[in-house]
N, C-alpha and C positions, 0 to 999 in steps of 0.2 A: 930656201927660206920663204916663208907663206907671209906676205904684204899682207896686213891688217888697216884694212883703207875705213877712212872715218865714215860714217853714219850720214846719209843728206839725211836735212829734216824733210817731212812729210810735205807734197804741196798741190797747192788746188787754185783753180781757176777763177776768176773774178767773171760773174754771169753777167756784167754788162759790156765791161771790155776785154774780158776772155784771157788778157795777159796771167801769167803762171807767177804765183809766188811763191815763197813760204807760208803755211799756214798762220804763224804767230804774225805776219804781215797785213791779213786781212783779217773781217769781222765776218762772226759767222753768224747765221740763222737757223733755227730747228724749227716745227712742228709741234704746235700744244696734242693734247689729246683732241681738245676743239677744233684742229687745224688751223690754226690761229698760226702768221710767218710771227716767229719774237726771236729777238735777237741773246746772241748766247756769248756775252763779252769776255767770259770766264773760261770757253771752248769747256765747260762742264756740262751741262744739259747732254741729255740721253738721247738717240736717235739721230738717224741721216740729217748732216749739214749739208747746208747752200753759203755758199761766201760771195761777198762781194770784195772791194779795196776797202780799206779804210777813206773814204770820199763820199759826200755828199753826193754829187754828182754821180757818181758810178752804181749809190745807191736808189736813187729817183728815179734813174734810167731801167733800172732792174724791175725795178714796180712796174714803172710806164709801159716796157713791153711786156710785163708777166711771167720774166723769167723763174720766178720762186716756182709759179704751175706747174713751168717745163720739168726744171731741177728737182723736184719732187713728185712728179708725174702723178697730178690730182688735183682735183681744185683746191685752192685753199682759199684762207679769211687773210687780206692785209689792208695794212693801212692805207691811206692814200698819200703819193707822193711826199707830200708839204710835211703832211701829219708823221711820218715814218722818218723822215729825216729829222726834225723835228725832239720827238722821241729819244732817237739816239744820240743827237747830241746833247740831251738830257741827261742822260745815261752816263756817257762820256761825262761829261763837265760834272756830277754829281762825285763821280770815284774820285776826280780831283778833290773836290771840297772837304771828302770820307779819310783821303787818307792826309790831308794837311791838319783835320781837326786830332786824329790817330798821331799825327806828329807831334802835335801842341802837348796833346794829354801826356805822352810821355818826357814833357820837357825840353823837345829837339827843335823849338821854336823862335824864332826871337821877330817883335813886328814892331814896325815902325823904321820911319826914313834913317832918322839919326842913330839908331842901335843897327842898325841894319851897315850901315856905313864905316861905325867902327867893327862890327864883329869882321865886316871885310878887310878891316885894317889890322886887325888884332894878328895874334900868331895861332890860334884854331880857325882856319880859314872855313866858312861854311859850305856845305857841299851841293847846295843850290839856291840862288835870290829869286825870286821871284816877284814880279813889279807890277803894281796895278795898271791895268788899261786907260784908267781917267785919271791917273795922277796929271800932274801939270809936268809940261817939256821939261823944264830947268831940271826939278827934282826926279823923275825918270830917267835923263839923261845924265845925270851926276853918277846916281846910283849903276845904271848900267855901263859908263866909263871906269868907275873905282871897279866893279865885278870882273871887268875884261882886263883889268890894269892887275887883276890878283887870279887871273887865270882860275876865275869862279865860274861856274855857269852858271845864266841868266835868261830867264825867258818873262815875257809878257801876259798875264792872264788873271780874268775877275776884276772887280771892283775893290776900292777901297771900304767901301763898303760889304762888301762880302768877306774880304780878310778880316773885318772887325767884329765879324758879325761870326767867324770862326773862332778868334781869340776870344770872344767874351768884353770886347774893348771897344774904343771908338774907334773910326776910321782909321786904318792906316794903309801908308802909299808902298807899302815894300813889309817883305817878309822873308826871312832866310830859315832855312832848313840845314843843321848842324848835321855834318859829316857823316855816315849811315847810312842803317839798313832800310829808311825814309826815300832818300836820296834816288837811287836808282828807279823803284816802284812809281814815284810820285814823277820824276822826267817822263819816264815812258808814257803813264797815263794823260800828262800835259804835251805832249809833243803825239800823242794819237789824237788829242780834242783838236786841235790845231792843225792837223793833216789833213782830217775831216773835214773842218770848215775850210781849207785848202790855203791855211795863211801860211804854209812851209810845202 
């Protein structure tokens, strides 16, 4: 009988700290027609990638020594350090904001403390909170003990002002995203912005 062994996924090196991942693990880099290093979040862009981690760090380091040059053997146009990192976490924290205002417009939204609190109470449990960075202690930590108390996931990111400013509304300190095909997409993309900036 012929063993049908699963598939690894494909995997590439990080050019600053060389450790081996998975590809969907790290961020990748292409080559404009200009020679321009721009980063390929999509892993769509056409032509030989360069990967680093998903990390600041691992990324700045890559500039610093010039690894892009190596890894594509020819000079190319990049940013400088600051500016490239910089950039990407633009990038990054952007697709968060892209697909939370995607979640709102299709109605899988609900913002503010007190909605936010009951929907975690209710019996459609939402399939992710997400808490402002500058809410105040008390109300952060209310809403992130009720989330952990209803085995919701919960993470930290943006302003209250940025959530409202996504809803179309004033400030608010919390936002949940109803059960969904939201859900998945939108952790991942907040838990890479996060990696990045190295707060996980």
């Amino acid at each position: 009988m012929v063993r049908i062994g699963v598939a690894e996924k494909p995997q590439r090196s990080c050019l600053a700290c060389k450790v081996s991942k998975n590809k969907d693990q790290l961020m990748r880099f292409v080559l404009t027609p200009q020679f321009e290093v721009l980063p390929d979040l999509d892993f769509k862009l056409p032509g030989r990638g360069a990967y680093t981690c998903i990390s600041r760090e691992c990324l700045a380091k890559t500039v610093i020594t010039k690894q892009f040059k190596r890894s594509f053997k020819q000079e190319v146009s990049v940013m400088q350090p600051d500016q490239m990192v910089e950039y990407v976490s633009h990038l990054l924290f952007d697709r968060i904001i892209s697909l939370i205002g995607l979640a709102n417009k299709a109605g899988n939204v609900v913002g503010g403390g007190s909605m936010v609190s009951d929907a975690l109470r209710g019996k459609a449990k939402p399939g992710l909170v997400l808490v402002a960075s500058d809410v105040s202690g008390a109300i952060g930590e209310k809403i992130v003990n009720i989330a952990d108390f209803n085995k919701v996931t919960c993470r930290v990111i943006a302003t209250k002002d940025e959530f409202g400013a996504i809803l179309g509304k004033a400030p608010r300190s919390a936002i949940a995203i109803k059960s969904g095909g939201f859900v998945a997409s939108l952790l991942k993309a907040v838990d890479k912005y996060r990696n990045f900036l190295g707060e996980v």
